[in-house]
N, C-alpha and C positions, 0 to 999 in steps of 0.2 A: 493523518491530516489533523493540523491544530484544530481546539476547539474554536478559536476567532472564525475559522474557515469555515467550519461548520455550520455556524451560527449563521453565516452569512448565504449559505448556501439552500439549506433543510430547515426545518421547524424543531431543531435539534433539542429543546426545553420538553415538547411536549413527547417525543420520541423516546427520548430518557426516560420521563417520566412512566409511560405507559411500557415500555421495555424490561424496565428495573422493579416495578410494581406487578407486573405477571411473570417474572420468575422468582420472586421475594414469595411470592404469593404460595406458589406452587410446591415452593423447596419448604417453604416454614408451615406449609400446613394454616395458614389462616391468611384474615382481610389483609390487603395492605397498600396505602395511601401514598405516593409519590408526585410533591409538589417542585419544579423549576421555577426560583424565587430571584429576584435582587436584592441585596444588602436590606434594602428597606421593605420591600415586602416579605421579605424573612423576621424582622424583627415584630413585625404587626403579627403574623403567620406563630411566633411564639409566646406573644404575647395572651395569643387565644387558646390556645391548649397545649399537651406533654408532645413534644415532637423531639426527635435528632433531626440535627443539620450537619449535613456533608458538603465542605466546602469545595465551590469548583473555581479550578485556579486556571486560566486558561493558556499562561507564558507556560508553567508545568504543562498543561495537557493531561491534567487529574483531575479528580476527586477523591477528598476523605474528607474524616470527620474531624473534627479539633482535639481529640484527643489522642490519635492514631499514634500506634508505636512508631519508633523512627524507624526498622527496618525497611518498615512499607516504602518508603524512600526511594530505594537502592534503587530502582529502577530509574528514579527519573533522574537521582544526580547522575547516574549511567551513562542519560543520553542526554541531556542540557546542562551541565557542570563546566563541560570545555565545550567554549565557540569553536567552529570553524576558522572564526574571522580572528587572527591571533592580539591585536586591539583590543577585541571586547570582550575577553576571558578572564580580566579581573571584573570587570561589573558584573558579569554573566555569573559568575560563581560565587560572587556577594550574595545576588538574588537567589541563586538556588536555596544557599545554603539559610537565607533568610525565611525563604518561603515554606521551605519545611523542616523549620526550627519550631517549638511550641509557640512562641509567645508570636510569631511571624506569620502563622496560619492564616489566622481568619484577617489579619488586618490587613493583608497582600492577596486573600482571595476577592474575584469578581461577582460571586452570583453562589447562591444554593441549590440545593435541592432538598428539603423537610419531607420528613419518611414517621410515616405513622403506621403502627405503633413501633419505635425504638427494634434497630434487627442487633441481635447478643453476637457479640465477636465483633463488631464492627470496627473498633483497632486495627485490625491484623489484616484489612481490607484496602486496597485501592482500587477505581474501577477509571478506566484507560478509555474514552469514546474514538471510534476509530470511522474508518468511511464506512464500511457496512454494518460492523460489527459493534460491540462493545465488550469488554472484557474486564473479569475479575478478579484480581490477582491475589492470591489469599495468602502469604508467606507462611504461615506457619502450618496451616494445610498442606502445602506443595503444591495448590493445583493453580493453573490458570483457566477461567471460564470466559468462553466466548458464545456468545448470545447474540441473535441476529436481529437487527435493528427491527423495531415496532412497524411494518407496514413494509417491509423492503422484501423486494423478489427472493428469493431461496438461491436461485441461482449462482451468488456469487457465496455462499454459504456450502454449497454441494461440490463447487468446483473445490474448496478447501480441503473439506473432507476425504474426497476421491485424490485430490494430490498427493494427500499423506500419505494416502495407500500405496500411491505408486513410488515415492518419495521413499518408504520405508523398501520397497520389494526391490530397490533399486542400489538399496545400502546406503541413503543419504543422511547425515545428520541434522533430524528435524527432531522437536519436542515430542514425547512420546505424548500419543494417544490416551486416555484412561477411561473417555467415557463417550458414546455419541447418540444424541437425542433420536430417535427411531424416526419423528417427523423434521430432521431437519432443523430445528429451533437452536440448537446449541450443541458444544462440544467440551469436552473439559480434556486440558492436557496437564504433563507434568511443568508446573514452574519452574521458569529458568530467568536471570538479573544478569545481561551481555549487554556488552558496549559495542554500538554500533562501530562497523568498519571506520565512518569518518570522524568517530570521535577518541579513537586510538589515540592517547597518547605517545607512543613509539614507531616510528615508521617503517623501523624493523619490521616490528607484530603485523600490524598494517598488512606491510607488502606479505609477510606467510599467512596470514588468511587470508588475504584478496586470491593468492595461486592457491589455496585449497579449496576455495570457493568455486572457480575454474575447475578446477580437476573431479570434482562431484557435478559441476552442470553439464561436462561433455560426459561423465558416464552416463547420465539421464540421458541427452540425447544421444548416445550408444546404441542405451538398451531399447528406446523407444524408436527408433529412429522408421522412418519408413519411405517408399519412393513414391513421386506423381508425377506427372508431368507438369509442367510450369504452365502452362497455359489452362489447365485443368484448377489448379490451385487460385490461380488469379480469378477464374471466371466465378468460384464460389463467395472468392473474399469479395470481388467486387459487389455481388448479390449483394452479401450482407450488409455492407455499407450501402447502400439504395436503401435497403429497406429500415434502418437507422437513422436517415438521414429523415425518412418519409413521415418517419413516426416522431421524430425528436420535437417532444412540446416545447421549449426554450428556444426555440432556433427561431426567428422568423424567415420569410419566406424568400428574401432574397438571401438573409443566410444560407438555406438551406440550397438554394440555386449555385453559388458559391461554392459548398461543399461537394454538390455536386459534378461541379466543372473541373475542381481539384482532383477529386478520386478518377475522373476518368481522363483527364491528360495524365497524370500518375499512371494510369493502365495506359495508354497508347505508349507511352517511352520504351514499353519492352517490345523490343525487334520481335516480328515473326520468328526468327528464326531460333530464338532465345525461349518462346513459348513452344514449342515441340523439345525442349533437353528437360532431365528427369531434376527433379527438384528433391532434396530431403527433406521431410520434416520430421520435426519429432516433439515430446511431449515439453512445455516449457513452464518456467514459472511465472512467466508474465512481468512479473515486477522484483526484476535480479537488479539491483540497489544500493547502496553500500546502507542504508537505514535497513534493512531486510538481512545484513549478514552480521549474527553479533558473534563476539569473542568472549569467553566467557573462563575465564585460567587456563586461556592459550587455547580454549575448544571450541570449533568452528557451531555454527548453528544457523540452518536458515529458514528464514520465517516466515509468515503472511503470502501461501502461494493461491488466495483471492481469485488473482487474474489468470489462474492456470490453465492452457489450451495448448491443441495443437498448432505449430506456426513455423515458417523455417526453421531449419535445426539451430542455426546461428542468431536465432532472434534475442535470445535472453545475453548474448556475448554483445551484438550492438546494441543493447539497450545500457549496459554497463558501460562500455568503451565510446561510446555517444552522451553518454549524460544525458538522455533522450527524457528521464521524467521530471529536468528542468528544461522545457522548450525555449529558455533565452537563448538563441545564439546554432540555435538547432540545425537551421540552413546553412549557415556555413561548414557545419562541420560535416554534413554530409557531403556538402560539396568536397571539402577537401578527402574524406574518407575515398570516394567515388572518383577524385583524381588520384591522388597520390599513396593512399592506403594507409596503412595504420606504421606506426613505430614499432621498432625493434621489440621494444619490452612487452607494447600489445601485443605484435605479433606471437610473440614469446609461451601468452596465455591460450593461446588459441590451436598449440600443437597439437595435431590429432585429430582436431577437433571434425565428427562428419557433415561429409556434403558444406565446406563451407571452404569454398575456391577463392581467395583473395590475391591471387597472384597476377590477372591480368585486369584492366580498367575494365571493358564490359563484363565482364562477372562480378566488381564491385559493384557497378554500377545498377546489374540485374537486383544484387542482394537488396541495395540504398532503396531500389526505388517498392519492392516488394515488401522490405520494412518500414516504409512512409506508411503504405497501405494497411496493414498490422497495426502503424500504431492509431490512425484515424479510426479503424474498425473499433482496436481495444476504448479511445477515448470515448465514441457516438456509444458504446454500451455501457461506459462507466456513470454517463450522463444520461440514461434512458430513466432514471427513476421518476414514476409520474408525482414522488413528493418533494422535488428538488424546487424549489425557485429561480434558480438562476445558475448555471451550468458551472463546474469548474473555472476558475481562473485559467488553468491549461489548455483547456478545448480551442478559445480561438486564436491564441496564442499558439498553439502548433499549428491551425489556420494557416496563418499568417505567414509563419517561418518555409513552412514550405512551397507556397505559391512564391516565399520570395527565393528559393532554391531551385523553384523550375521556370523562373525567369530567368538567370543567370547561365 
């Protein structure tokens, strides 16, 4: 998630701050001061004594310091150098290439952060704020550090850790492990500089990491795989959701009425007779992506498994093949998935894959409406945080799309 988002969401300045100054603290062995500044309280801020300033650039979605080697880079011309939008990939690559150019730094950054006293090595540093996490990418170290945001539950930090493990025992190509914080606090893996799947430049490459990407998430749900009964399965998820709903501080209360009405005409749509058949689930990433699969000299790698749970086997397959973690347009597509199924070439990704029957309309439609459910549960806990101010842009945006999917 951008930093703009952020900002807008959490008290992101002061999170940083307190985040990056107690492990500065810990790792360096002494005091250490971290201020989130503007342009101009940074100049007063240096004006008064010996500080570094690390410039936070928010179109990047970084920070460093103004005098940072250019490697540190690699990462972001990686994933913002080529648009999506094929229009705005001359201006988009102007700006990268300006923003972490020396003399382009500090006068295309939006905001700081002043760290007392000065940390040695700070070149060879960039640090990446993420939804829960924050991470610190050291290039000439190898390592990347990931650090669990100042005040955020654990939980979405332990599901990471426990994914790798099964991630690795499952033969999948994730970043190696190197170090993990005994309470949870943080993890350090091996550094790796991929290009997201959507910002391939070859569509070749493209389409052979999209099918290798496929071909390691149906071993996961292989080896993981397990049976329940459909009706068993609904009746927990639906719990969960009640009591996410009960508890969401940002909601108000006809909100909350709303979500409620939703989830449980979403649970009525499944025939009796569809809740007594055995359901699969299996272990999943939660957030399978094409920003989450990078290429890296042709080598697949997948990242950030955050939201990792058990959930139908086929969960992580419609949430790629749906474009489900942009809810523009969400309703329709499930509608069409749910009538007519998927294309040949989906189809294609999905050979083998268990427990996941897409050959007749109500077994599509069992799968559509049990992943509506999934993905309400996944968003009401992505939004539970009691230091959030204002929910995801997405929450009521998937809202919306699906009430208008089960009016249709």
């Amino acid at each position: 998630m951008r930093i703009d988002l952020l900002l807008a969401r959490e008290p992101l300045g002061e999170i940083l701050a307190c985040t990056l100054a107690g492990y500065w603290q810990r790792s360096n062995a002494q005091t250490c001061q971290v201020q989130f500044l503007t342009k101009r309280q940074e100049r007063e801020a240096l004006a008064e004594r010996q500080a570094q300033v690390w410039l936070v650039n928010q179109r990047l979605n970084a920070i460093y310091v103004s005098e940072a080697e250019a490697p540190i880079f690699a990462p972001v011309r990686q994933e913002f150098i080529r648009s999506r939008i094929w229009w705005r990939r001359p201006l988009q690559r102007a700006y990268v290439r300006a923003a972490s150019a020396p003399l382009g730094r500090k006068r295309l950054a939006h905001m700081a952060l002043v760290v007392t006293p000065p940390l040695p090595q700070a070149g060879q540093k960039l640090i990446v704020p993420g939804n829960h996490k924050i991470r610190i990418l050291d290039y000439r170290q190898g390592t990347a550090v990931s650090l669990l945001k100042a005040g955020f539950p654990q939980a979405f930090m332990e599901n990471e850790i426990e994914a790798y493990r099964v991630a690795l025992q499952c033969a999948l190509p994730v970043p190696e492990m190197l170090a993990i914080d005994p309470d949870g606090g943080w993890f350090v893996q091996r550094y790796l500089c991929g290009t997201p799947l959507n910002r391939l430049p070859s569509p070749e490459l493209e389409r052979r990491t999209r099918q290798q990407a496929f071909v390691h998430l149906r071993r996961l749900a292989e080896m993981t795989a397990r049976i329940q009964p459909v009706g068993e399965y609904l009746d927990s998820l639906l719990g969960r959701i009640r009591l996410r709903i009960d508890d969401a501080h940002l909601l108000s209360p006809a909100e909350k009425r709303d979500w409620h009405a939703l989830s449980q005409a979403l649970h009525r749509r499944i025939e009796p007779e569809q809740r007594v058949k055995d359901l699969t689930l299996a272990f999943t990433h939660g957030d399978f992506q094409p920003a989450n699969l990078l290429s890296q000299d042709d080598r697949l790698w997948i990242i950030d498994w955050e939201y990792s749970a058990e959930r139908q086997a086929g969960y992580d397959a419609l949430v790629f093949l749906l474009a489900s973690r942009n809810p523009a347009g969400l309703g329709k597509r499930l509608a069409r998935f749910a009538s007519a199924g998927l294309n040949q070439g989906q189809l294609s990704l999905l050979e083998g894959w268990p427990g996941f029957d897409l050959t007749s309309q109500p077994s599509r439609r069992l799968h559509a409406h049990i992943f509506a459910l999934e993905e309400i549960a996944l968003r009401l806990e992505e939004n539970a945080n009691p230091l959030y101010i204002r929910p995801n842009p997405g929450l009521r945006q998937l809202g919306q799309e699906l009430g208008t999917w089960l009016k249709n």
